[in-house]
N, C-alpha and C positions, 0 to 999 in steps of 0.2 A: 532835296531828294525827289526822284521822279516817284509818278503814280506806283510803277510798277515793283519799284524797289523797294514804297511802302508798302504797297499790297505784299506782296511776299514775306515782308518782315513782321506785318500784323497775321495774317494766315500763318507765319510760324509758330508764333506768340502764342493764338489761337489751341493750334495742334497739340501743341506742349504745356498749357497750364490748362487745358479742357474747360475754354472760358472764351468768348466770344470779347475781343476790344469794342468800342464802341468806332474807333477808327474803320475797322474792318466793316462791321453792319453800315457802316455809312459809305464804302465804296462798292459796295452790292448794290444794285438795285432791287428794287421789291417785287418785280416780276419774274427774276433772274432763274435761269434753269439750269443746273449743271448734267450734263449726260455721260456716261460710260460706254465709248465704243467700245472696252471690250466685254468680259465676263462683269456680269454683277448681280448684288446679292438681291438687287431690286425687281421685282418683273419688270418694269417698264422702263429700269435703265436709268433712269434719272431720276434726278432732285431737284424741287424748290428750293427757295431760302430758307424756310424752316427747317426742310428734313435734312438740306445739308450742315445748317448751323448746330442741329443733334449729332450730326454723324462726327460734328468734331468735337462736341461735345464727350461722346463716347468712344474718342482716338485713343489711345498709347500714347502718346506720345512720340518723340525722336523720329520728328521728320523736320528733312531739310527739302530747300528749295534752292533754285538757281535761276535768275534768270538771263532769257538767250536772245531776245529781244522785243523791244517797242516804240509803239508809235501810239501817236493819239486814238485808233481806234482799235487796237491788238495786241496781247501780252503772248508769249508763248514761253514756256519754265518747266522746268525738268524740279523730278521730285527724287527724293529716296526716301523708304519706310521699311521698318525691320518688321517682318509678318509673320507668325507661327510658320507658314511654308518656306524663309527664308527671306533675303532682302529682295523688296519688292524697286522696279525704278516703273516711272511715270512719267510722260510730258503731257503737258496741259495748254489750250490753245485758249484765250478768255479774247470776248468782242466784250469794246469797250463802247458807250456812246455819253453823250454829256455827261462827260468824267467819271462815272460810275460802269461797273462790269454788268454786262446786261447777259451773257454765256458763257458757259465754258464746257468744253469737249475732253475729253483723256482717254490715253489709253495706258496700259499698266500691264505688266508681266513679271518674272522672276528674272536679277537681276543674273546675267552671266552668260 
């Protein structure tokens, strides 16, 4: 299976039993930053690795993912998430560099 179909499958994983795989923490890298281009609950819009490894921590669960394509240094994957306002969709852009996810970008609205 490629990077990117395990990465998805462990961030499922992840989402849904609010349990970090250690597969998962091992395809992060330690610097990694995830950002929210759009509204978020953060001031400053993004995450580390820790505050994102909490945030899935603290998911709902029933999130799927897809992904739409890859190469050695970029993942791009559409999300869906059921959210008090309704179903939310998401695409997500991750740069990869020595095999490990070094960013990732997203944007998210209500699905419809």
């Amino acid at each position: 299976m490629s990077f990117g179909n395990n990465f998805i499958n462990a961030l499922m994983e992840a989402h849904n039993n609010q349990e970090i795989p250690d597969q998962l923490d091992s395809m992060i890298d330690e610097r990694a930053v995830w950002v929210s281009l759009t509204k978020s609950g953060l001031k400053t819009q993004s995450r580390n690795k820790v505050q994102w490894f909490d945030f899935i921590r603290n998911s709902t669960g029933g999130v799927t993912f897809q992904l739409l394509y890859e190469s050695s240094r970029a993942l791009v994957f559409t999300g869906l998430t059921m959210e008090e306002n309704g179903e939310n969709i998401f695409m997500m852009f991750a740069e990869l560099s020595d095999g490990k996810l070094t960013s990732l970008q997203h944007v998210r609205g209500l699905k419809g």
